[in-house]
C-alpha positions in Angstrom: 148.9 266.8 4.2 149.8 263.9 2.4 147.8 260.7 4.3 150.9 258.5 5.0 151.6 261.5 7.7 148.2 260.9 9.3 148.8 257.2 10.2 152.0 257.6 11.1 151.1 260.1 13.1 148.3 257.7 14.7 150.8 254.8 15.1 153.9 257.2 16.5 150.8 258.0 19.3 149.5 254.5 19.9 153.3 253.5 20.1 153.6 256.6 22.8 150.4 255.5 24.8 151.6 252.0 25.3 155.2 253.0 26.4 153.2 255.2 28.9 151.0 252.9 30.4 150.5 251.1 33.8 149.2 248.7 35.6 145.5 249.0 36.7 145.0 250.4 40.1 141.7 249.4 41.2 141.2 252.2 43.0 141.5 255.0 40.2 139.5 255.4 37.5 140.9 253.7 34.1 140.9 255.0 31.0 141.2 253.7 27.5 142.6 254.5 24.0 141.5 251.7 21.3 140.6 251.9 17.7 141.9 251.4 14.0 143.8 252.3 11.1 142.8 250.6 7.9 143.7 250.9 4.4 141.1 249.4 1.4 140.8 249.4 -1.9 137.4 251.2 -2.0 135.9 253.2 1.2 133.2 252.3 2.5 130.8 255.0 4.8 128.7 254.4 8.1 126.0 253.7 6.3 127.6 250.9 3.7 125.1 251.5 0.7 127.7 254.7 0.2 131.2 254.4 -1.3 134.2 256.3 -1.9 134.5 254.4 -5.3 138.6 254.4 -4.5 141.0 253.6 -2.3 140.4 255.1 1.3 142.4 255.2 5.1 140.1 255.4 8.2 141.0 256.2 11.6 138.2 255.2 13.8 139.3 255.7 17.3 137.6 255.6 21.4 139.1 257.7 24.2 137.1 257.5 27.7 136.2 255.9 30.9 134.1 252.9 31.8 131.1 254.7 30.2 131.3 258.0 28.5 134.1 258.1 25.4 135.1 260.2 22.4 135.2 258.5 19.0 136.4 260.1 16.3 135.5 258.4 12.8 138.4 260.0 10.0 137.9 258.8 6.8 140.5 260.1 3.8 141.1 259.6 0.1 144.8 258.0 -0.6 145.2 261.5 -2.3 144.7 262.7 1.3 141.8 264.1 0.6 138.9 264.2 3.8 135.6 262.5 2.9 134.4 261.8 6.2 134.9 263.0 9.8 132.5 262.0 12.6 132.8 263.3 15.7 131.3 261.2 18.5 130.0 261.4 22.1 128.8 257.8 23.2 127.8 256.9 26.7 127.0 253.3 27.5 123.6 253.5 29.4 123.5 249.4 30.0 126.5 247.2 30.5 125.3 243.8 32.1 126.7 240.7 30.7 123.9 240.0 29.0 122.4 243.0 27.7 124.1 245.9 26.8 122.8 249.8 25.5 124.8 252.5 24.5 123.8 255.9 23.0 125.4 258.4 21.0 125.3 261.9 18.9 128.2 263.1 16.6 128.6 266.2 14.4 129.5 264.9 11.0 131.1 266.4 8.0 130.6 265.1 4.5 133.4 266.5 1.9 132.5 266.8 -1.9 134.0 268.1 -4.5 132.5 271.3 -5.9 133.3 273.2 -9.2 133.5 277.2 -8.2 134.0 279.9 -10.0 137.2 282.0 -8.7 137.2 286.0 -10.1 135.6 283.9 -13.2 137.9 281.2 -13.4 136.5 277.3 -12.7 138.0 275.7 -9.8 137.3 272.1 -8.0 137.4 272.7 -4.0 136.1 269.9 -0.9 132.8 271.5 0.5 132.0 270.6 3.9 128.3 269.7 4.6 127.4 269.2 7.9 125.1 266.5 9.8 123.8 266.2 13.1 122.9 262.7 14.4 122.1 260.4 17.3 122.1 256.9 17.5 121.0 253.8 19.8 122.4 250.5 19.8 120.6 248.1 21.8 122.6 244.2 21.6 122.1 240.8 23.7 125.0 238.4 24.4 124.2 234.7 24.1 128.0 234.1 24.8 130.7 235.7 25.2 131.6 235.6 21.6 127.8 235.2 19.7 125.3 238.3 20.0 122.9 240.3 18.1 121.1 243.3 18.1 119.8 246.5 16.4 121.2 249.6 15.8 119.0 252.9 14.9 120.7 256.6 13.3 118.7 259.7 13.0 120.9 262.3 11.4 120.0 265.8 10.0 121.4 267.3 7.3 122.7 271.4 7.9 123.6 272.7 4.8 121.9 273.2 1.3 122.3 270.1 -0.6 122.5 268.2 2.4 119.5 265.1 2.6 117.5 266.8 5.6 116.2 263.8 7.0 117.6 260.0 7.2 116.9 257.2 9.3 119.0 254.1 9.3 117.9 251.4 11.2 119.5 247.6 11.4 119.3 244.1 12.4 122.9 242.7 13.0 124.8 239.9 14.5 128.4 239.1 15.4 129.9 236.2 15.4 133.5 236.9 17.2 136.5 234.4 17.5 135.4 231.5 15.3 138.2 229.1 15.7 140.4 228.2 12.7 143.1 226.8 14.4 144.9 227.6 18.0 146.6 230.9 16.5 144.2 231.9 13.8 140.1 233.3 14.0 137.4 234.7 11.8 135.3 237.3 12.4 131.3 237.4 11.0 128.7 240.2 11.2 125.6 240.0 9.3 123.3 242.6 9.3 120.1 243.6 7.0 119.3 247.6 7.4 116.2 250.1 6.2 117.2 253.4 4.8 114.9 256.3 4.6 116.4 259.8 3.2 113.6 262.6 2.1 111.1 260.1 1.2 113.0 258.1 -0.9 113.7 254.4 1.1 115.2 251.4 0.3 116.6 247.6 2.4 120.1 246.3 1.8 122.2 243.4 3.4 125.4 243.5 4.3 128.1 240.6 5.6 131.8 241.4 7.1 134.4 238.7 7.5 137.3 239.4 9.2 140.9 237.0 9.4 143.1 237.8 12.5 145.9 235.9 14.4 145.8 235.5 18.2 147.9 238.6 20.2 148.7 239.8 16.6 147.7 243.6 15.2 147.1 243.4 11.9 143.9 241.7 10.4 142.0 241.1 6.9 138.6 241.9 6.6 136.5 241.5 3.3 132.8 243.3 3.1 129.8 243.3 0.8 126.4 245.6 0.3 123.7 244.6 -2.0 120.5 246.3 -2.4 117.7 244.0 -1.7 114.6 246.4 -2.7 114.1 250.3 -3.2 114.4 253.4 -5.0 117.8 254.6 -3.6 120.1 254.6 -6.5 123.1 253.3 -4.6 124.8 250.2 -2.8 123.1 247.9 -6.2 126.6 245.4 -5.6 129.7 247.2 -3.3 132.5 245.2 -1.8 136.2 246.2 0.0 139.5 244.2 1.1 140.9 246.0 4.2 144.4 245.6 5.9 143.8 247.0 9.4 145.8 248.0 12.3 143.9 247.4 15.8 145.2 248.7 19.2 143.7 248.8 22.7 145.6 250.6 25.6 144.1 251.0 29.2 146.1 253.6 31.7 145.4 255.5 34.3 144.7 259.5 34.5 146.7 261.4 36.6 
C-alpha cells in the first residue's frame, strides 16, 4: 500500500475521533487518542545514531486511560516500504507534579532488505527481525515547561542476525514553549546517551528544535546525532527536517 493511504488514513481517523468527542464527565473514566504524523527527509530510529538514509513517514500514536496506554511507533519508507513498527504497552507508575515515572515493553520489528534465492532466481524481499524491550523513563519538572531526566532501553534481539543484547541509556532535557512571540514557540531537547550492542559501545549527543504556532497542528522540527566517542560505526554526523502533524483528543468510553 502506497504510504499516502496510510496518513490519510490516520488523519480521516483523527478527523472521526474529534467529530466524536465530548465533554469530560468527571465521573467516567476519560480516555485519550494523541500522537503524530511526520514526513522528513531522512528517518531517523528510536535510537537516533540509526538512520533510514531517505525520506521516511512515522505514525507514532497513544491510546489509553490516565495511566496504562497503547503506543504504536510506524515508521515507513516514502516507497511505502515498513522499516520500523514498535508496539508499545506503557503504564505511568508516578504522576506528581513534580516527579513523574512511567514504564514500558514493546515487541519491535526491524525490516531489511534481503537478497533470496527464489527456485534459483535472486530476489530482494523486507525480512522482519524481531526485538523484545523494556524501558524506564524517570523525569523531574522544575516548571511547567523546563524538566529533565533519564531514560534507560534494554531490548533483545529474536532472530539470527538480530544484535542480542543492547542497552540504551540517556540524559535528556526539554525545554517546552520558549516564547518567540504571542503566537509562535520553540521547542529544545538535549540529550547525551550510552549505547552498548554485543560488546561493542559507543556515547553520542543529540539536540531537537522544534517551531510551532499557538492552537495550530502543524510544526517544524530540525534534529542532529553526532558521535562523541566509540567503536559503533554509525550516527558519525545525522541530521532531519520534519513537517509534523500533532493531534490530542480526550472522549469518553461508552
Amino acid at each position: 500500500m502506497r504510504i499516502y493511504y496510510w496518513l490519510l488514513a490516520v488523519l480521516l481517523l483523527c478527523k472521526g475521533l474529534h467529530s466524536f468527542s465530548q465533554v469530560a464527565d468527571s465521573a467516567k473514566p476519560i480516555k485519550h487518542f494523541s500522537g503524530t504524523a511526520s514526513i522528513t527527509n531522512n528517518g531517523i530510529a528510536l535510537i537516533p545514531n540509526f538512520s533510514l538514509e531517505k525520506p521516511a513517514v512515522l505514525f507514532i500514536m497513544s491510546l489509553g486511560g490516565e495511566r496504562f496506554s497503547f503506543d504504536p511507533d510506524i515508521r515507513f519508507g516514502l516507497d511505502g516500504k515498513p522499516w520500523t513498527m514498535l508496539f508499545w504497552a506503557r503504564y505511568k507508575l508516578v504522576t506528581q507534579t513534580k516527579f513523574r515515572l512511567h514504564t514500558g515493553a514493546h515487541l519491535g520489528m526491524n525490516f531489511r532488505n534481503t537478497e533470496i534465492s527464489i527456485n534459483n532466481i535472486p530476489s530482494k524481499n523486507s525480512i522482519a527481525r524481531r526485538y523484545l524491550a523494556a524501558e524506564l523513563a524517570p523525569n523531574y519538572f522544575f516548571t511547567k515547561n523546563i524538566s529533565a531526566g533519564v531514560y534507560y532501553l534494554y531490548s533483545r534481539g529474536l532472530d539470527n542476525g538480530t544484535t542480542k543484547n543492547n542497552h540504551f541509556l540517556t540524559l535528556n532535557a526539554n525545554f517546552s514553549h520558549l516564547a518567540i512571540n504571542k503566537k509562535v514557540h520553540l521547542r529544545f531537547n538535549p540529550q547525551v546517551f550510552y549505547l552498548f550492542q554485543d560488546g561493542r559501545e559507543g556515547y553520542y549527543t543529540t539536540g531537537l528544535v522544534a517551531l510551532a504556532k499557538n492552537n495550530f497542528p502543524l510544526s517544524l522540527s530540525y534534529l542532529v546525532n553526532k558521535r562523541i566517542s566509540g567503536n559503533i560505526l554509525s550516527g558519525d554526523f545525522i541530521n532531519s527536517f520534519s513537517l509534523i502533524y500533532s493531534f490530542n483528543r480526550k472522549f469518553i468510553a461508552k
